[in-house]
MARFINU-834559 format. One record per residue (C-alpha): residue number from 0; chain; x, y negated, z negated. Coordinates in Angstrom, 1 decimal. Layout:
# MARFINU-834559
R kemar rotor   east  north     up
R   NUM     A      X      Y      Z
...
//
This chain:
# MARFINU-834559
R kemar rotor   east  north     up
R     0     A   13.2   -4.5    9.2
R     1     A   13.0   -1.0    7.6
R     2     A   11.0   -0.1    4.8
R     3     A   14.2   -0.1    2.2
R     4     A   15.2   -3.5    3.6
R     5     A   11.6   -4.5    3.5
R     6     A   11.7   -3.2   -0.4
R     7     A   14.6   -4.9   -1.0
R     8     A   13.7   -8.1    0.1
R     9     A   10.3   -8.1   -2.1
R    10     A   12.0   -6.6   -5.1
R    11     A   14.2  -10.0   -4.1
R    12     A   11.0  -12.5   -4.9
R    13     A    9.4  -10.2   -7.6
R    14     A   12.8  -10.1   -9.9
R    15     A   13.1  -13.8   -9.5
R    16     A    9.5  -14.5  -10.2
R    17     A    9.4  -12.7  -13.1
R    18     A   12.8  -14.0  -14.3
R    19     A   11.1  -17.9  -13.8
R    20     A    8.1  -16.7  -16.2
R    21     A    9.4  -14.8  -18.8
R    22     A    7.4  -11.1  -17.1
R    23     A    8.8   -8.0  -18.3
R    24     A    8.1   -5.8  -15.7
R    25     A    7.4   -2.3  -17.1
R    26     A    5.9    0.7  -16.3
R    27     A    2.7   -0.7  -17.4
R    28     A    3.0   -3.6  -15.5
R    29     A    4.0   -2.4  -12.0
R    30     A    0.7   -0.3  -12.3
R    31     A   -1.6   -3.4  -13.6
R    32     A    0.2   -5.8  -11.3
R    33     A   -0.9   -3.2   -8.2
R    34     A   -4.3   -2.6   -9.6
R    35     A   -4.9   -6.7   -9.7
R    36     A   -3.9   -7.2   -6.2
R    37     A   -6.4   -4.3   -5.2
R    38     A   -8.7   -5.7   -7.0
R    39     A   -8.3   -8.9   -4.7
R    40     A   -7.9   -7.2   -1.6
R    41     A  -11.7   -5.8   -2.3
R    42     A  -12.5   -9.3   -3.1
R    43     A  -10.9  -10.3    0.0
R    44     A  -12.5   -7.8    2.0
R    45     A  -16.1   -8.4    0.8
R    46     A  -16.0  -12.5    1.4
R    47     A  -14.4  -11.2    5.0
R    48     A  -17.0   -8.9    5.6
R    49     A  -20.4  -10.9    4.6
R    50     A  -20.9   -8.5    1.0
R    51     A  -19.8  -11.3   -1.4
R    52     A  -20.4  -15.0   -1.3
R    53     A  -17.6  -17.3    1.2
R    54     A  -16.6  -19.7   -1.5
R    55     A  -16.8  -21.7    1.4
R    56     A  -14.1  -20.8    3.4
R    57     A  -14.1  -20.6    6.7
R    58     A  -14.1  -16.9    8.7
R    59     A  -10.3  -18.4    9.9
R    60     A  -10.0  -18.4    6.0
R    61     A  -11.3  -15.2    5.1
R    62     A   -9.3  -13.1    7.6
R    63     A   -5.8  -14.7    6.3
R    64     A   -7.2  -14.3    2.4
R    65     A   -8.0  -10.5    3.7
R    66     A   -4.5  -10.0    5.9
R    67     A   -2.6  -11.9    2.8
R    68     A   -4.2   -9.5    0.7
R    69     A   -2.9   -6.6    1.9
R    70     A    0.5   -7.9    2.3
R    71     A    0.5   -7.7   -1.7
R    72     A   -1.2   -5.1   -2.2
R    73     A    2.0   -3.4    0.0
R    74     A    4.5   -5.0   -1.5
R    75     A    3.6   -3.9   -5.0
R    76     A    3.2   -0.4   -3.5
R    77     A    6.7   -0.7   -2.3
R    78     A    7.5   -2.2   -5.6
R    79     A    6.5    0.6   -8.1
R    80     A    8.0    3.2   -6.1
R    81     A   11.3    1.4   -6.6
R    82     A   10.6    0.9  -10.4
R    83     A    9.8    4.7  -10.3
R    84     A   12.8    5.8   -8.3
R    85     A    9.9    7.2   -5.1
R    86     A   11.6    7.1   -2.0
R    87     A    8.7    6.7    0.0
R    88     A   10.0    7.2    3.6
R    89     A   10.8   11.0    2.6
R    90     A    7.3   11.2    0.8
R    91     A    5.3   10.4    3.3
R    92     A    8.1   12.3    5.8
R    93     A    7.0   14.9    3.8
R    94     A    3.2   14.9    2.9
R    95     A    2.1   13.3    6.1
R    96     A    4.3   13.8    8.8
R    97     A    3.5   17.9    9.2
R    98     A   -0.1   17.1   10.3
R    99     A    0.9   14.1   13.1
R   100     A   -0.2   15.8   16.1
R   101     A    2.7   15.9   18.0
R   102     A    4.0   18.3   15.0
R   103     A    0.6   20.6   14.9
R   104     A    0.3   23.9   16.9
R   105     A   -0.6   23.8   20.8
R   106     A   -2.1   27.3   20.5
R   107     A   -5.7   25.3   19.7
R   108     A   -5.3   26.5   15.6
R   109     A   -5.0   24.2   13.5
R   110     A   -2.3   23.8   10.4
R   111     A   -4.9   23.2    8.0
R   112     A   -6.8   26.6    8.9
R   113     A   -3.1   27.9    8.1
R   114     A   -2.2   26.4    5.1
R   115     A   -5.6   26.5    3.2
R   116     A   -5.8   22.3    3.3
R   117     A   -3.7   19.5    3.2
R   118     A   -3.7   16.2    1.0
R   119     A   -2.6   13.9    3.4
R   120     A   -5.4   15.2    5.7
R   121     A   -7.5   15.6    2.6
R   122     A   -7.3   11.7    1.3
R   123     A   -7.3   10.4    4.9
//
């Protein structure tokens, strides 16, 4: 599956969720919605990782809450960008794609001595 498909499919369950209980999904709340399931994922992360209190699951537990997590945190991600019209595959064609290092110079330089910095490389 590609990532269009892949949004596609989500946008699929979100609509239809949102439709069964009466959520208008705005502006406001594709970037809520993406901040709560952040907000879990740290949660997630934090139980996984020994930082925050089990709840008394077991580690079998913790590591599906944690990959689960993530898996919404994506599909919000890919959810907002289709609210807000982002094409994402050319986005990150575009931002981080230049600085893979199969694109970079062989002559030992390297693109972010050329080009002053780089976000992608930057937020990495």
């Amino acid at each position: 599956m590609d990532l269009r498909q892949l949004t596609d499919e989500v946008e699929a369950v979100s609509s239809t969720y949102a439709l069964k209980h009466g959520i208008i999904r705005d502006d406001t709340w594709f970037l809520l919605k993406l901040q709560e399931e952040v907000g879990e994922l740290t949660q997630a992360f934090l139980m996984r990782s020994g930082q925050a209190r089990d709840k008394g699951c077991s580690p079998e537990e913790l590591e599906s809450n944690f990959r689960s997590e993530l898996a919404d945190v994506l599909s919000q991600v890919l959810l907002m960008a289709r609210h807000h019209g982002v094409d994402l595959e050319a986005e990150i064609e575009r931002k981080w794609m230049p600085w893979h290092p199969d694109r970079l110079p062989a002559h030992g330089g390297s693109r972010a001595a050329e080009a002053g910095s780089n976000d992608a490389v930057d937020s990495a």
